[in-house]
C-alpha positions as CSV (number, residue, x, y, z in Angstrom):
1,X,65.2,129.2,-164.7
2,X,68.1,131.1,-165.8
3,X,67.6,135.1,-166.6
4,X,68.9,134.9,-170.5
5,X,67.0,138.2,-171.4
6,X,67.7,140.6,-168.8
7,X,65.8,144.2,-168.5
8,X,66.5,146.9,-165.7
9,X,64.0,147.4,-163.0
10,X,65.0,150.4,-161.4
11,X,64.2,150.9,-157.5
12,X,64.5,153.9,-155.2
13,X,66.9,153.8,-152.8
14,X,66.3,155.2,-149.2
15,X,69.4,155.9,-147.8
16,X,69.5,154.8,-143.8
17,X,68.3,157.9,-142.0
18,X,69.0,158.1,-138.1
19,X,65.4,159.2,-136.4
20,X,66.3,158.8,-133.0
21,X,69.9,158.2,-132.2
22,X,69.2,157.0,-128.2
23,X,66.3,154.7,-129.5
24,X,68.8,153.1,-132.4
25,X,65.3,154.2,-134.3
26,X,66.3,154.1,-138.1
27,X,64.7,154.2,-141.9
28,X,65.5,153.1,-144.7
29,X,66.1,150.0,-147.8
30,X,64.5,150.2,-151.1
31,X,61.2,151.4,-153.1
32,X,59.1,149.6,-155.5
33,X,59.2,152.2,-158.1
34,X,55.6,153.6,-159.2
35,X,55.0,152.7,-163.3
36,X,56.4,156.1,-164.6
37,X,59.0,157.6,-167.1
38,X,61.4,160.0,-166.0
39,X,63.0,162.7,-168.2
40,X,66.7,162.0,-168.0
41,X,67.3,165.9,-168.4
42,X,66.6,168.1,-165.6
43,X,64.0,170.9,-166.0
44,X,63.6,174.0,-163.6
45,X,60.9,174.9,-161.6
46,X,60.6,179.2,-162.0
47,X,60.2,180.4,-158.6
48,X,60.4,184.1,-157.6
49,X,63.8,184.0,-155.9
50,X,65.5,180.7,-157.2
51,X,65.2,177.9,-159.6
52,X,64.3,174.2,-158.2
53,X,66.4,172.1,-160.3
54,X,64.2,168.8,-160.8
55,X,63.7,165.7,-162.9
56,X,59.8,165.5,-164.6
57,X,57.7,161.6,-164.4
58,X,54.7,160.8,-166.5
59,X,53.1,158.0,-164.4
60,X,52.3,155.1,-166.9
61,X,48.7,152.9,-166.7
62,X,51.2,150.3,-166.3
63,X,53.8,149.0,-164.0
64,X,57.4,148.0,-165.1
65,X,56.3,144.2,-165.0
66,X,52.8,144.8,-166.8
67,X,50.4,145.3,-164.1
68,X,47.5,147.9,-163.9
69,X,48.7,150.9,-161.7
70,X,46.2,151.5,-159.0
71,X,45.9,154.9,-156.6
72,X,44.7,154.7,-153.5
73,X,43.1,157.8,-151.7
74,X,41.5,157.2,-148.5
75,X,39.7,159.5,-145.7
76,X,36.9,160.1,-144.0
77,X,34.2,160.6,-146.9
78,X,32.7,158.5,-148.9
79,X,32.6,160.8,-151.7
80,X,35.6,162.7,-153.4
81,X,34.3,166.1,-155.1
82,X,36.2,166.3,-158.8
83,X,36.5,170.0,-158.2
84,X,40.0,171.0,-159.7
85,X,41.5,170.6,-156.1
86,X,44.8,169.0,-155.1
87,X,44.1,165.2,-154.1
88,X,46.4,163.0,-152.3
89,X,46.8,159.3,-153.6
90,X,48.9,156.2,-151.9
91,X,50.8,154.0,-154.6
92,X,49.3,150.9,-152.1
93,X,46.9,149.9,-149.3
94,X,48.8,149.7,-146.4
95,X,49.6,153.3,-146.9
96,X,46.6,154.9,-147.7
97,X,45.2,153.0,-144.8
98,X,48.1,154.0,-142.2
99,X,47.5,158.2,-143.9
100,X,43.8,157.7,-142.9
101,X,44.1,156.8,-139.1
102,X,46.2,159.7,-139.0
103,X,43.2,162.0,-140.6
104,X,40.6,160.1,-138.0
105,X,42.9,161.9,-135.2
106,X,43.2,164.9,-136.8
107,X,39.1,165.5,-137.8
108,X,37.7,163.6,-134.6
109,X,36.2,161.2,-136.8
110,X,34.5,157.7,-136.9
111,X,34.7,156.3,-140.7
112,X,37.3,155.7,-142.6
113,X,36.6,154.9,-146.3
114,X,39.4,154.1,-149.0
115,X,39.0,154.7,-152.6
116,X,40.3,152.6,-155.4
117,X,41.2,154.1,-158.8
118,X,43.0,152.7,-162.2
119,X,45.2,154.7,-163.8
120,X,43.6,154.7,-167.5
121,X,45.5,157.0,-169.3
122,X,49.2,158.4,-168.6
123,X,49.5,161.4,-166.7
124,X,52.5,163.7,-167.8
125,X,54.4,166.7,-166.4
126,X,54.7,165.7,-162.7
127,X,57.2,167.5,-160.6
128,X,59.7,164.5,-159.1
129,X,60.5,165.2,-155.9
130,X,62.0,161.6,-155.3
131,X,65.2,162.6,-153.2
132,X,67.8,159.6,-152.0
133,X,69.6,162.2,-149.9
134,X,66.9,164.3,-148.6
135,X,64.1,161.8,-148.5
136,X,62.8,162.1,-145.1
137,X,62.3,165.5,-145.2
138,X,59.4,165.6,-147.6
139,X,61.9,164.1,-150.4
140,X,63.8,167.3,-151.1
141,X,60.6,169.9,-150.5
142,X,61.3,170.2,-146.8
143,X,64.1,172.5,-147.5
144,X,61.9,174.8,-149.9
145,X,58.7,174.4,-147.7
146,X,60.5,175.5,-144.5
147,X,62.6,178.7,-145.8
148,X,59.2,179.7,-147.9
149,X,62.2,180.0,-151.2
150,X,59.5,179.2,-153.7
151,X,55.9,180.3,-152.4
152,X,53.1,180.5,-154.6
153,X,51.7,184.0,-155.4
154,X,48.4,184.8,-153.8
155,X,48.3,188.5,-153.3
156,X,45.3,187.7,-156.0
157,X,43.4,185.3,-154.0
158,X,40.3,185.6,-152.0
159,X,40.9,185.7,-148.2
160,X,37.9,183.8,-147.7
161,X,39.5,181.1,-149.7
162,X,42.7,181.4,-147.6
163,X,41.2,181.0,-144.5
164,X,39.5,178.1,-145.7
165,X,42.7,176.7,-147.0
166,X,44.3,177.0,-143.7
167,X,41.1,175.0,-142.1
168,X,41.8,172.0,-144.6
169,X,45.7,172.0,-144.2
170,X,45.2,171.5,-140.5
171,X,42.4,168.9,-141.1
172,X,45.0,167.0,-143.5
173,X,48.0,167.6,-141.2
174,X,50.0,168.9,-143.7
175,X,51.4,172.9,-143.3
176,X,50.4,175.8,-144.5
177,X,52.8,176.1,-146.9
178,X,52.7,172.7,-148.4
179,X,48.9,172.6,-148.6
180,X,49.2,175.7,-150.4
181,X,52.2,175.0,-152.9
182,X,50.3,171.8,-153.5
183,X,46.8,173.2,-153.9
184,X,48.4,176.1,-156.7
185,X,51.3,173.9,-158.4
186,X,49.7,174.3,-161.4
187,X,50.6,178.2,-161.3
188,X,54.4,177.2,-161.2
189,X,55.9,176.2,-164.8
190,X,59.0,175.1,-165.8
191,X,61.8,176.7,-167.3
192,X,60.6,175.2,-170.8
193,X,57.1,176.3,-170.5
194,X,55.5,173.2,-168.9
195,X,52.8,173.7,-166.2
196,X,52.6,170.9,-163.4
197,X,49.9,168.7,-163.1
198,X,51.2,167.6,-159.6
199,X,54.3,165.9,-158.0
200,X,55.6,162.4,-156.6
201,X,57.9,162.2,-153.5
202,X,58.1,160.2,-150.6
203,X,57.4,159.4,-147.4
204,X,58.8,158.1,-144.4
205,X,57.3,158.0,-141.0
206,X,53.7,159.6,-138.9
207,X,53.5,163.6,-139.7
208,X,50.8,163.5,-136.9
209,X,52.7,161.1,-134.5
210,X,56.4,161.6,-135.3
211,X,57.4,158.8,-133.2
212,X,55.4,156.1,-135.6
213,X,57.5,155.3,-137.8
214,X,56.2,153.6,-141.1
215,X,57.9,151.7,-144.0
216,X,58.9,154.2,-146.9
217,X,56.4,154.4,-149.5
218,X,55.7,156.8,-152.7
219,X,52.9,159.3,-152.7
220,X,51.4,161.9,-155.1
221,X,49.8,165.0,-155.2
222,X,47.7,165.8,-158.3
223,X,46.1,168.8,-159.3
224,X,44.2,168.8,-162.8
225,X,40.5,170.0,-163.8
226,X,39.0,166.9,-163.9
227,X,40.4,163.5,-161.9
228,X,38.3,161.5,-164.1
229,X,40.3,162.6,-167.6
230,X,43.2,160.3,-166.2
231,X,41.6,158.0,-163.3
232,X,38.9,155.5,-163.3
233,X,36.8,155.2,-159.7
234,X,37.0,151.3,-159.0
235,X,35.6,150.7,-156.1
236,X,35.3,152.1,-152.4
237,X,35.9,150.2,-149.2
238,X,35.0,151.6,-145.6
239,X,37.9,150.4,-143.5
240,X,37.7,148.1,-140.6
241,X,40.6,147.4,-138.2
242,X,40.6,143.7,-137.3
243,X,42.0,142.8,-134.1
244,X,42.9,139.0,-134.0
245,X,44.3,136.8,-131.3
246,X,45.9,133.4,-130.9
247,X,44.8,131.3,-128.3
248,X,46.5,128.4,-127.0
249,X,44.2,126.2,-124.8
250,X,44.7,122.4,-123.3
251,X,43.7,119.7,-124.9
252,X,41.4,117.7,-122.8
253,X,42.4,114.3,-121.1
């Protein structure tokens, strides 16, 4: 079985970060990367102070070896409103079903339902925030989130609507500034013109129990009119844990 036609698979590399150095707690290894095209050159994102220097995806229907793509979005509804807000989508299972456990803790909730979509047509102009050096802090937006360098603008928004925002960014455990650069990305353009439909990074370990640390995974943000132009709604699963257990018991004589 010898490799006589050889293609590149490329895979993102997680440089070894130290979590807690008394602990030996580490992350790290390699990525599965998510079906996509990336621009080779690098676009900037316009922001009032500074420019964000960034590579753009389009995430393909396909993966690199000809599978569907599948997002996974999982919470505690089992409905998801297409209403032109921000969603949050897992690239697999496991992680959408380890990002819901967290949301039961955070909403002091009972059901936990996970949502299967297809990926039917590509969906361009993402904002790549897919950071080897910087990936456990929020894959390179840690660094913009925290010193508020590229805020959106909403001197023009309702307050009512702010307040409410600040409700839902606490029930997703993400801050306030995140949940609001992600919920109005689509106000930030590049430096050719291009508005963003949303952005893929990574993730590393528990934002509501630091100390849980989980393996690396991909996740987007995506923020268009209507989820259903690019997605198609599989299937939906209500999540049960299983708790199993081995026992070993004599045979008798």
């Amino acid at each position: 079985m010898d490799c006589e036609e050889v293609e590149k698979l490329a895979v993102f590399r997680a440089n070894e970060v130290v979590l807690n150095k008394e602990l030996n707690w580490c992350a790290g290894g390699r990525l599965q990367m998510p079906g996509m095209d990336i621009q080779n050159g690098v676009c900037s994102i316009l922001c009032p102070n500074m420019a964000i220097k960034i590579k753009m995806a389009t995430l393909k229907t396909k993966l690199a070896y000809s599978n569907e793509q599948f997002l996974f979005h999982a919470g505690v509804d089992n409905a998801i409103k297409d209403d032109g807000h921000f969603r949050y989508f897992a690239f697999d299972a496991t992680h959408s079903a380890n990002y819901v456990q967290e949301e039961l803790s955070r909403q002091n909730a009972s059901t936990k339902f996970m949502h299967v979509f297809r990926v039917k047509k590509d969906i361009p102009n993402l904002a790549f925030f897919a950071d080897s050096k910087t990936w456990a802090g929020m894959s390179g937006r840690g660094e913009m989130l925290n010193s508020q360098a590229c805020p959106p603008d909403l001197r023009r928004v309702d307050p009512n609507a702010i307040e409410e925002g600040a409700i839902k960014a606490n029930a997703l455990g993400m801050s306030q500034a995140e949940y609001d650069w992600s919920e109005y990305i689509g106000k930030f353009k590049t430096d050719t013109g291009v508005k963003l439909n949303g952005f893929i990074s990574t993730t590393a370990f528990s934002a509501a129990v630091p100390h849980l640390i989980v393996e690396p995974k991909f996740e987007l943000m995506l923020k268009v009119d209507r989820l259903a132009e690019y997605l198609e709604h599989v299937k939906c699963y209500a999540l049960e844990d299983y708790v199993g257990e081995v026992v070993y018991q004599q045979a008798p004589i």
